[in-house]
Short mmCIF file of the C-alpha atoms (twelve columns), coordinates in Angstrom:
data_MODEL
# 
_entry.id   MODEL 
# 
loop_
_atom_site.group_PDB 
_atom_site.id 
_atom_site.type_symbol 
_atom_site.label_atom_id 
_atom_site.label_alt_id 
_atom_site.label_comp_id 
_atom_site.label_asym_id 
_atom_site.label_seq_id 
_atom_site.Cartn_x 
_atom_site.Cartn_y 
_atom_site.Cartn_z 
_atom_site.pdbx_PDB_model_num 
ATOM 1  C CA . UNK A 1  121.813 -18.436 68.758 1 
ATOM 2  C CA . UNK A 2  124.664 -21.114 69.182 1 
ATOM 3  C CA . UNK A 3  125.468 -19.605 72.495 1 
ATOM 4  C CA . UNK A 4  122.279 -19.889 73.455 1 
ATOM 5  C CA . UNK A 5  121.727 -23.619 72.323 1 
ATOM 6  C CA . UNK A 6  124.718 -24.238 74.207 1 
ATOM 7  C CA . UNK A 7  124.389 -23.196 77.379 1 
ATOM 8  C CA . UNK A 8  121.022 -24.363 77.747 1 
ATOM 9  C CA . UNK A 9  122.056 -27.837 76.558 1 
ATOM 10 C CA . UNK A 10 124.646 -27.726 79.021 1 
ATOM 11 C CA . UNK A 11 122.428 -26.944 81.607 1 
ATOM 12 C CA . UNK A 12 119.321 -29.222 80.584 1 
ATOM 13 C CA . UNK A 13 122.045 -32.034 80.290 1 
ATOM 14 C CA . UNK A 14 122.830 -31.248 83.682 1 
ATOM 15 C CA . UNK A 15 119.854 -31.302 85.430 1 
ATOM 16 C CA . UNK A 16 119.128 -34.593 83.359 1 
ATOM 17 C CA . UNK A 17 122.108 -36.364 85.150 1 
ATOM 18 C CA . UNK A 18 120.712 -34.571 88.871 1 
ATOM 19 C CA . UNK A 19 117.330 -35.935 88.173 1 
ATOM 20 C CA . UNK A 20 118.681 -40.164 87.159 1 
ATOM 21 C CA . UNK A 21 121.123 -39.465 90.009 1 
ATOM 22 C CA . UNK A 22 117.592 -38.390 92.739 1 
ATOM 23 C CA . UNK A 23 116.241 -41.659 90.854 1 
ATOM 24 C CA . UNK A 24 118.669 -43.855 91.578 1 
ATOM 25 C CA . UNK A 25 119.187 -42.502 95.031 1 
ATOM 26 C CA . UNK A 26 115.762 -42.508 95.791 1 
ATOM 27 C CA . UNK A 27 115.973 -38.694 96.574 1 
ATOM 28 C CA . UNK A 28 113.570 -35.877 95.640 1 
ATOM 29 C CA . UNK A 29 113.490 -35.352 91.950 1 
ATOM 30 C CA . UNK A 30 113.035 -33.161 88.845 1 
ATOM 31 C CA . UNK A 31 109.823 -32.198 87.678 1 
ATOM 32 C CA . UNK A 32 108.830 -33.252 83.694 1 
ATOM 33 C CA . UNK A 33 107.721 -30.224 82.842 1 
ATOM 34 C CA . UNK A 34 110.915 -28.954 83.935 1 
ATOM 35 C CA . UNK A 35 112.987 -30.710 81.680 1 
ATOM 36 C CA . UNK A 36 110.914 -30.583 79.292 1 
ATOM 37 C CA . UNK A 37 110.510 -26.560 79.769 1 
ATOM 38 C CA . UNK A 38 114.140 -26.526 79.541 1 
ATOM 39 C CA . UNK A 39 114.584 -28.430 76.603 1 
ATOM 40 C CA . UNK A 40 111.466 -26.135 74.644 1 
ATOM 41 C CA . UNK A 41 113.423 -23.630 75.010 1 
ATOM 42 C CA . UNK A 42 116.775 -24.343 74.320 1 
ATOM 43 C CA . UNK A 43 118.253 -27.563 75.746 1 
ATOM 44 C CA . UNK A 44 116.946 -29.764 73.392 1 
ATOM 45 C CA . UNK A 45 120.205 -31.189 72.278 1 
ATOM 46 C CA . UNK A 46 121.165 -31.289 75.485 1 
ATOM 47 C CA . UNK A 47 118.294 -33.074 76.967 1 
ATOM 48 C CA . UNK A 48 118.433 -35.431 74.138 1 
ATOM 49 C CA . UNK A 49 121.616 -36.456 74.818 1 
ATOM 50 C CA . UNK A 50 121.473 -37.027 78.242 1 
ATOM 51 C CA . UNK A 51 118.711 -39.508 77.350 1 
ATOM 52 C CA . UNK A 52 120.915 -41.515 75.769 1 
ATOM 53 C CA . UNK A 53 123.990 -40.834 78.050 1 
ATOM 54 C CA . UNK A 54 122.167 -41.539 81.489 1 
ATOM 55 C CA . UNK A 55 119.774 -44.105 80.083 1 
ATOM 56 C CA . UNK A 56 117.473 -41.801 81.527 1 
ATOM 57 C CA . UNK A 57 113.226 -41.781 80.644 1 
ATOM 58 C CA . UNK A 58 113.816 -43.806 77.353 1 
ATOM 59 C CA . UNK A 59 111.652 -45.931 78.358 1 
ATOM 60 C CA . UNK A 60 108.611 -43.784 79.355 1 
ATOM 61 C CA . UNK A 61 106.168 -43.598 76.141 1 
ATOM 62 C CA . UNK A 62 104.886 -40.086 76.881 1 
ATOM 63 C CA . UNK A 63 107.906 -38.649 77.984 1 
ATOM 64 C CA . UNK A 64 109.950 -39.539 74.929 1 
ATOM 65 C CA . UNK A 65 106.111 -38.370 72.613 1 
ATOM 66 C CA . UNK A 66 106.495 -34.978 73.981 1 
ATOM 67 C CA . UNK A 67 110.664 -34.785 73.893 1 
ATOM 68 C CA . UNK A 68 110.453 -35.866 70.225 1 
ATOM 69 C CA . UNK A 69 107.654 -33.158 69.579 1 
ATOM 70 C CA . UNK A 70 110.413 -30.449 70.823 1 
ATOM 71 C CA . UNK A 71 113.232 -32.190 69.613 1 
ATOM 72 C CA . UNK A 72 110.716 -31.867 65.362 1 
ATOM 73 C CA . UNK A 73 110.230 -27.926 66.363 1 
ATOM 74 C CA . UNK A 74 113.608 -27.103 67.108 1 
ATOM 75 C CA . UNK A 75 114.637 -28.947 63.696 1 
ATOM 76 C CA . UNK A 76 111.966 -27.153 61.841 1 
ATOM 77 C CA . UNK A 77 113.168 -23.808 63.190 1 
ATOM 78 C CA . UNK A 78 116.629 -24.373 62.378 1 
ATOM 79 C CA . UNK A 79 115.658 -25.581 58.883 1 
ATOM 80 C CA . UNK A 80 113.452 -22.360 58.469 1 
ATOM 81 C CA . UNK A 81 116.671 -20.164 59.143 1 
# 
């Protein structure tokens, strides 16, 4: 399950930083529901941190309702365990 937490982080992180970087360069970017997709299941922590890292839809009200919806699940599932 770690594994699995952490690769998807990784990879949700990533595409996080390729989707500010298509921002910034005014290229074509990442889909929501992708990251979102990726961070329901699995790349949560990942996702969550790139917010922070890359400054990166913190400041979109619906995106960060819906990220902090997957972010409660993922803490109620590891909580059930």
């Amino acid at each position: 399950m770690w594994a699995w937490y952490a690769i998807l982080g990784s990879l949700t992180f990533l595409m996080f930083g390729l989707d500010k970087h298509a921002a910034v360069t005014r290229r074509r970017r990442v889909a929501e529901w992708h990251l979102w997709c990726l961070s329901a299941v699995g790349g949560v922590w990942g996702g969550l941190l790139a917010m922070f890292v890359f400054r990166h839809k913190i400041c979109k009200p619906s995106f960060c309702m819906i990220m902090g919806a997957i972010v409660l699940v993922h803490v109620a599932l590891l909580v059930s365990r």
